[in-house]
C-alpha positions as CSV (number, residue, x, y, z in Angstrom):
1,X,0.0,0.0,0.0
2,X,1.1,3.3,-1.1
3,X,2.6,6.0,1.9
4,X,1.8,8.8,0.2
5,X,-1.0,9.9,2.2
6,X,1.6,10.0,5.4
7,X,4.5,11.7,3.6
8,X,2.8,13.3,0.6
9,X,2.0,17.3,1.3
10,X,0.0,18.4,-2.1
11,X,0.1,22.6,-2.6
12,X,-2.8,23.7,-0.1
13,X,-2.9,20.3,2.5
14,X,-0.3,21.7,5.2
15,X,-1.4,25.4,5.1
16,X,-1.1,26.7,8.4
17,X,-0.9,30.2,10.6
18,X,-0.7,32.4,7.6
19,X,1.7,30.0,5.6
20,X,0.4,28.3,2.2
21,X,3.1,25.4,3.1
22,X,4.2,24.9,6.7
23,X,5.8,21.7,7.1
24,X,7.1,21.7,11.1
25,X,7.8,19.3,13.8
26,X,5.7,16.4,15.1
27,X,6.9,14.5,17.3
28,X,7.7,11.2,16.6
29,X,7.2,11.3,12.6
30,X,8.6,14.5,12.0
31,X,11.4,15.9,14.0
32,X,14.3,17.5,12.6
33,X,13.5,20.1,10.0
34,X,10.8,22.4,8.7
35,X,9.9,24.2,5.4
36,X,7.5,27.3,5.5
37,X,6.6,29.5,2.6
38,X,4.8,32.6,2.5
39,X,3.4,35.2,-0.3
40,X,3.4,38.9,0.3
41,X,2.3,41.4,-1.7
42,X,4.3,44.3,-1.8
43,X,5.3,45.7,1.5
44,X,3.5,42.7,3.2
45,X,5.1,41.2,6.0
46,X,5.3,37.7,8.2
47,X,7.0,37.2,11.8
48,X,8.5,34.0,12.9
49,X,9.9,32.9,16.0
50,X,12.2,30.5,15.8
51,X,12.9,29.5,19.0
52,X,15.3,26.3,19.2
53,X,15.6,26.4,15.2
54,X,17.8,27.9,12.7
55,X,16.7,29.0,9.4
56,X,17.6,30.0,5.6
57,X,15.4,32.2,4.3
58,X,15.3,31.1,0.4
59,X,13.4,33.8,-2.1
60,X,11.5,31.8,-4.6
61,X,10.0,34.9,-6.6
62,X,10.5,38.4,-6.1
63,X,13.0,39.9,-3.3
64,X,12.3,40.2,0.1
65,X,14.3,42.6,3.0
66,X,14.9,39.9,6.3
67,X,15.9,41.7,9.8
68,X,16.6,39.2,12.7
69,X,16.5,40.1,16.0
70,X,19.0,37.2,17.5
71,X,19.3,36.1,20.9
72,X,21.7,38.7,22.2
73,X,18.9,40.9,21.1
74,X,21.3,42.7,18.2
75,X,19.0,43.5,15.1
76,X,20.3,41.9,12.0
77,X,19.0,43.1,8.7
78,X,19.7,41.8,4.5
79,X,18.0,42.8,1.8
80,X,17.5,39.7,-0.9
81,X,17.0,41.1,-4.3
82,X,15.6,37.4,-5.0
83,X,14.9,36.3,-8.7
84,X,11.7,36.2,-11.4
85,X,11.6,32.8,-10.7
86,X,12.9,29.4,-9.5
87,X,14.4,28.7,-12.4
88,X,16.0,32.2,-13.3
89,X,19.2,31.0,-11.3
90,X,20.5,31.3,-8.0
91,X,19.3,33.9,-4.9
92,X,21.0,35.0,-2.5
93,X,20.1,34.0,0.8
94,X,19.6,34.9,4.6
95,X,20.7,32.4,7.5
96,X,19.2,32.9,10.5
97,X,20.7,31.7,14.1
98,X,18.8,29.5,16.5
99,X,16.5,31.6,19.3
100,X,16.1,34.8,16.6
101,X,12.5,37.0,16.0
102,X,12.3,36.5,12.0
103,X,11.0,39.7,9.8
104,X,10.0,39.1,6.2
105,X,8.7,41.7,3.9
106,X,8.2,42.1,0.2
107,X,10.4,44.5,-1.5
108,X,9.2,46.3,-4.0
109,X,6.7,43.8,-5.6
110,X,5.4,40.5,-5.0
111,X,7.4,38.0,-3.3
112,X,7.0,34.5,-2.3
113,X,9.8,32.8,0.3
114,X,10.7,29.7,1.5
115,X,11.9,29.6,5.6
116,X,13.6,26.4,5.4
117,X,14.4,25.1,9.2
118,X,16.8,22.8,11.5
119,X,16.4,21.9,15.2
120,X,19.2,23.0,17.3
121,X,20.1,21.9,21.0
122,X,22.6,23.6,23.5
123,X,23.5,27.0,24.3
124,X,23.8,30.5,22.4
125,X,27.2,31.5,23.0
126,X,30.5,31.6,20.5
127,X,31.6,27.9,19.2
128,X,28.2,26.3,20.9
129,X,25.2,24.7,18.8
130,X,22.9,27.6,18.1
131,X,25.8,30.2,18.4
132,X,26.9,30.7,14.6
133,X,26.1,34.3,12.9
134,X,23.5,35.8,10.9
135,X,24.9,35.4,7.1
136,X,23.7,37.4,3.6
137,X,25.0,34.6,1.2
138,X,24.9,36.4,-2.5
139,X,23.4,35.1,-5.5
140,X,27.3,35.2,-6.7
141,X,29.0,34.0,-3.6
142,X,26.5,30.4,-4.6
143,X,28.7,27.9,-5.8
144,X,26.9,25.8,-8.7
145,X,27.7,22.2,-9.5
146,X,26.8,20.4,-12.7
147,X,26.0,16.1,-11.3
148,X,25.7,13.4,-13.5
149,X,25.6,13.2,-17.3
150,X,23.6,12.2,-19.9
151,X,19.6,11.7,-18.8
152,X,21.0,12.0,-15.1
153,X,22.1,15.6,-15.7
154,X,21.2,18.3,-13.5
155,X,22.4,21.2,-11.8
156,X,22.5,22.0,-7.6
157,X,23.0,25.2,-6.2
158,X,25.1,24.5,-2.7
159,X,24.1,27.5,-0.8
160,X,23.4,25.5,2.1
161,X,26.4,22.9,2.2
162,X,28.4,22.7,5.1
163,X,30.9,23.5,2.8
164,X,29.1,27.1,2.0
165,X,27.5,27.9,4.8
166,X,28.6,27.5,9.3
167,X,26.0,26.6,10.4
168,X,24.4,24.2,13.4
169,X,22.1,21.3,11.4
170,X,21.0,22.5,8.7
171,X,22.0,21.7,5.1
172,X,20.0,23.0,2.0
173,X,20.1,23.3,-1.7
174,X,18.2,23.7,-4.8
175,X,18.4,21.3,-7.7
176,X,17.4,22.0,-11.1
177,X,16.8,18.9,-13.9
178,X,16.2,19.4,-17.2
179,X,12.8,18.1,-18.7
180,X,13.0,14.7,-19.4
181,X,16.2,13.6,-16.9
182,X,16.3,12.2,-13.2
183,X,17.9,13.4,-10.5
184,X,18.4,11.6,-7.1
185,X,19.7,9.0,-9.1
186,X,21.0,6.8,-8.4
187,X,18.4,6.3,-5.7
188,X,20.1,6.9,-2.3
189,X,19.5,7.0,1.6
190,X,21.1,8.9,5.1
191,X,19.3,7.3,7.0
192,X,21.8,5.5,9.6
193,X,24.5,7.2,11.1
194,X,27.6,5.1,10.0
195,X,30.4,7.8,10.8
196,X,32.7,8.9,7.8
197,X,30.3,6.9,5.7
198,X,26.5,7.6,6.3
199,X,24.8,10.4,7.7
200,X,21.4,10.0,9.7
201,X,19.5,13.0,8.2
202,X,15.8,14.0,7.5
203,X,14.6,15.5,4.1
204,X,12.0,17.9,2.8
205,X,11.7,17.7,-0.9
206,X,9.7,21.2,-2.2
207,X,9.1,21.4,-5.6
208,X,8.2,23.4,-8.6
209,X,7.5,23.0,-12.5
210,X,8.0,25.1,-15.5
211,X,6.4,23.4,-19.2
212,X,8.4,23.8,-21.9
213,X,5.7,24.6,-24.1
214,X,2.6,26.8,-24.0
215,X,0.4,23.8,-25.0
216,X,2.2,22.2,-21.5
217,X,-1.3,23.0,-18.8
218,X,0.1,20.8,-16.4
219,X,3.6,20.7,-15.8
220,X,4.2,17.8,-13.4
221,X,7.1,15.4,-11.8
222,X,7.8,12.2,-9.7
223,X,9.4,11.2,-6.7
224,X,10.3,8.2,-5.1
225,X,10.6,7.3,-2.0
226,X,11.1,2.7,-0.9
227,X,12.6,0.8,2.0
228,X,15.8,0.2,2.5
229,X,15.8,-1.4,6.0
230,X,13.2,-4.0,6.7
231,X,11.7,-3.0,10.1
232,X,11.4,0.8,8.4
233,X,9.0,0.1,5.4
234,X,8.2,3.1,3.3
235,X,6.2,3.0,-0.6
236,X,6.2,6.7,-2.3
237,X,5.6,7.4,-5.7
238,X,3.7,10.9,-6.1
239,X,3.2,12.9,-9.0
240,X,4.3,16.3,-7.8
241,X,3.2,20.2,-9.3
242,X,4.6,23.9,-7.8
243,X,4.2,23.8,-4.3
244,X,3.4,20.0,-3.2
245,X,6.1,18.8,-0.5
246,X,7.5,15.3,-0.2
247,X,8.9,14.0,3.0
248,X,11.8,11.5,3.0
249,X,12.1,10.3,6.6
250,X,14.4,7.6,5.7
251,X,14.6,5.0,2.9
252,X,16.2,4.8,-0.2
253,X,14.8,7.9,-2.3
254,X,15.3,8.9,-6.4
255,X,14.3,9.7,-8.7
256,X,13.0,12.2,-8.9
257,X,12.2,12.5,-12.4
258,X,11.4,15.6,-14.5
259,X,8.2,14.8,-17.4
260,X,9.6,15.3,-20.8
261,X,7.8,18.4,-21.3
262,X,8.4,20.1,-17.9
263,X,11.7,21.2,-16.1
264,X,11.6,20.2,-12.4
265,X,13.3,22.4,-9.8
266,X,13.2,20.7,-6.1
267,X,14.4,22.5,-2.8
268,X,16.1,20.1,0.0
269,X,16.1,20.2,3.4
270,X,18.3,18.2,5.4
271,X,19.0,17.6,9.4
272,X,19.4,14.6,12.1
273,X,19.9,14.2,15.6
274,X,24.0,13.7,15.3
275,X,26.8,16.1,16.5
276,X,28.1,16.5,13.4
277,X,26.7,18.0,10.1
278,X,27.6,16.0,6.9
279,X,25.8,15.0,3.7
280,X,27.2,11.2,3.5
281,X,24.9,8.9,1.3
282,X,25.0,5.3,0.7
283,X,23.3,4.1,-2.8
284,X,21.2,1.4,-4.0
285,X,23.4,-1.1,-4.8
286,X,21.1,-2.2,-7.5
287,X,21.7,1.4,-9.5
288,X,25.2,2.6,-8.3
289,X,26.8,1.2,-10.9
290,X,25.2,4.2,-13.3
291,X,27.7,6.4,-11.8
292,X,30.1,4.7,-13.7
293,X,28.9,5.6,-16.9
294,X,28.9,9.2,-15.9
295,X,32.8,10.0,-17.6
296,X,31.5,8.6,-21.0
297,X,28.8,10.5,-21.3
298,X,28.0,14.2,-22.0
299,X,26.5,16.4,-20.1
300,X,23.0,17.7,-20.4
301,X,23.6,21.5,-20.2
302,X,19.9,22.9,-21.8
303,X,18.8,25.7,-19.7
304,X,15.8,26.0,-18.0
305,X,15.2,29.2,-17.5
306,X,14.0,30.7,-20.8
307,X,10.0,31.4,-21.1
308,X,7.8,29.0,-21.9
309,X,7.5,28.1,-25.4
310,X,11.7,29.0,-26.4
311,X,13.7,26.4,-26.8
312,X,14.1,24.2,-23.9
């Protein structure tokens, strides 16, 4: 029997408190991350308080201005100049310390934001969890990678990465895949903490669409989500549209696969309950072996960001 009615969040099921998406903590199920995203119409604003959670305040359309009161009650302020559109390229971004009072407002239009969110424990001070800085990452300071080849092409943008970005838990990007190709491929998991090989980590998968063509009405992709350990069964396979989340809370996941008429852009989320903060995946054994085709085969570099019904 399908899952997708327990990890499945279609656009306009998980509306909550002024939020058109607000995925947060639940106990049990749900513990380590959160995803919220707002519209505001031009000078609009929303408050968050974030309490024991760190965030990364991701424009999705439009620009926003963030200020952040943090815990040692200094006022923090950024202005994101944000993008047209998902698929226009990277935005810069806003991180925001554990225990902060969030501001967002439009700027001077329209503008619809993604809070993406991490539960931290321990104290506020320098060096302790919860204790790293309020950041303005820049579109340019974002580094982009191109992963895979051929029909596994796609292209992440690692503002988020420990690599990128000090922060407590969290870890974020944004992936883009061409019409037609998969991404999470080949299908992998983090969901047992084997150190320097496998992270235990959570993940929010939030996606949007764009049709290649005009005569494209309903731009859509897939995503799936099976069991890799016995006693943790999990069945996903949801067709996905702008807006509709899907929760990984462990398993093997991918792909996530692009229709051949629509690009598919996805935003991940990513935490655990470790000390350390690390993106380390184990594949399928039954599809790593793709990877090795990967140096034979070009590279899928179509953009996806002209307007529906140029070249794609």
């Amino acid at each position: 029997m399908s899952d997708n009615t327990r990890w499945v969040r279609p656009l306009g099921t998980a509306a909550a408190d002024g939020w058109q998406t607000a995925v947060v903590a639940t106990g049990q199920d749900w513990q380590h991350t959160s995803l919220r995203v707002t519209t505001l119409a031009a000078g609009e604003s929303r408050v968050l308080e974030a309490e024991g959670w760190e965030h990364l305040v991701v424009p999705l359309s439009g620009g926003a201005h963030v200020t952040a009161v943090t815990a040692d009650a200094r006022a923090h302020r950024a202005e994101l100049t944000g993008r047209p559109d998902v698929f226009a390229g990277p935005t810069d971004t806003a991180y925001v310390p554990a225990r902060s009072r969030i501001t967002l407002r439009a700027s001077s239009g329209p503008a619809r934001i993604a809070v993406a969110g991490a539960r931290v424990t321990g104290g506020t001070g320098p060096g302790s969890p919860g204790g790293h800085a309020f950041r303005h990452l820049t579109a340019a300071e974002v580094p982009v990678e191109r992963r895979g080849a051929g029909s596994a092409s796609r292209q992440v943008r690692n503002f988020g990465t420990p690599e990128v970005l000090a922060a407590d838990a969290i870890i974020a990007c944004e992936v883009i895949t061409p019409a037609g190709n998969w991404s999470s491929w080949p299908p992998h998991k983090h969901d047992t903490a084997r150190p320097g090989e496998e992270s235990e980590l959570e993940e929010i998968y939030y996606f949007e669409t764009r049709p290649t063509d005009p005569r494209c009405t309903d731009p859509v992709g897939y995503q799936r989500v099976y069991t890799s350990d016995t006693g943790r069964p999990i069945d996903v396979l949801a067709e996905v549209r702008t807006g509709d989340v899907v929760l990984v809370p462990h398993g093997w996941h991918g792909p996530a696969m692009a229709a051949p008429d629509a690009h598919l852009y996805y935003l991940n989320v990513m935490a655990g309950p470790g000390p350390g903060r690390a993106w380390l995946i184990s594949d399928d054994p039954a599809h790593a072996w793709v990877r090795e085709t990967w140096p034979h085969l070009p590279f899928d570099a179509r953009p996806t960001s002209r307007t529906p019904g140029g070249a794609a």
